[in-house]
C-alpha angles and dihedrals in degrees: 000000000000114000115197124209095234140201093245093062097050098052086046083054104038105030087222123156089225144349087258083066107049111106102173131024127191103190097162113169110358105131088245119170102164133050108152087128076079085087088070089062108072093160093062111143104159123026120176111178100148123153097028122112099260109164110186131024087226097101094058098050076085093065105081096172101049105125086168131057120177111183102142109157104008135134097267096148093189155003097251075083096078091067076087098059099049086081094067113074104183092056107116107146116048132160128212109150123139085021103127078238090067090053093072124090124284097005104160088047093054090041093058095035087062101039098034087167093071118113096189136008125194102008090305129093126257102240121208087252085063099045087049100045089050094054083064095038124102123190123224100291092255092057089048092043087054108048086040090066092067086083086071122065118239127236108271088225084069093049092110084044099118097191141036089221093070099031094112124035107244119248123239083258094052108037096093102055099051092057097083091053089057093043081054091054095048079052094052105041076045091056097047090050090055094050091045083049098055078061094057127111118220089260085057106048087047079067096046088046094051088039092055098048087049096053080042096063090044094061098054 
């Protein structure tokens, strides 16, 4: 079941008049997975919304004024995701640890290569060894193809679209060789469960567990 992050939830958090005043927003744990209500809060600054269950970076291309940008374990499954974040200049910290993204190759080099505006990732600074190297760096051909495309604005009929794996149905011809990248997503997301369990009390898991069989006896 999808659980948004709402505008009633922000104000309770924040105390905020309204979403055009929140500045800064500290969501931590809540089991979130979907935040595109971001977009309604052009004044953004500081967003932590680490440990939830975020999917996908779209919403917050809308917040032009976000200098702050707090995933850690989430649900981020790759690093065609940061195409959303080249449109906020002001951003200079993000986190995106224990994010499957952040399990690829080379992931800090591509990172910086992408945002060169960030002064630190990950909660450590970008030296200016690094800044220097990532202007040199390029990234396999597929990743560049794909954060290059933030340059161009997408359809508004693709607007509710959450990743750019699934943006177009694939054709009869197609269709096969897309599937490994989606069986590379499942292993990721899989991989990113397993590690947020290991944070789990016994209380907790007893929820998980519940949570799994249910989902179990939907499927048959």
């Amino acid at each position: 079941m999808s659980k948004p992050l709402t505008a009633e939830l922000i104000i309770m958090k924040t105390k905020a008049g309204n979403l055009e005043n929140v500045k800064n927003l500290n969501l931590w744990g809540n089991e979130i997975d979907d935040v595109r209500i971001v977009k309604d809060m052009p004044n953004l600054e500081v967003l932590s919304l680490s440990v939830n269950k975020i999917s996908t970076l779209k919403p917050f291309q809308y917040c032009k004024k976000l200098s702050e940008l707090y995933l850690r374990k989430n649900l981020v499954p790759d690093l065609s995701e940061l195409r959303y974040l080249q449109g906020l200049p002001l951003l200079k910290v993000l986190w995106l640890w224990d994010n499957p993204c952040a399990e690829v190759p080379n992931y800090r080099e591509t990172v910086i290569a992408a945002l060169p505006n960030l002064v630190k990732l990950d909660n450590q600074a970008v030296t200016p060894e690094e800044r220097a190297a990532s202007s040199k760096y390029e990234p396999p051909k597929n990743r560049v193809r794909e954060i290059e495309q933030v340059k161009e604005p997408e359809p508004t009929r693709k607007e509710r679209d959450p990743s750019p794996i699934v943006r177009e149905n694939p054709s009869r011809h197609n269709r096969q060789r897309k599937e490994p990248v989606q069986d590379s997503k499942n292993e990721n997301i899989l991989c990113a469960v397993l590690a947020l369990i290991k944070e789990l009390d016994e209380t907790n898991l007893e929820i998980v567990r519940k949570e799994v069989e249910r989902k179990i006896v939907g499927a048959r």
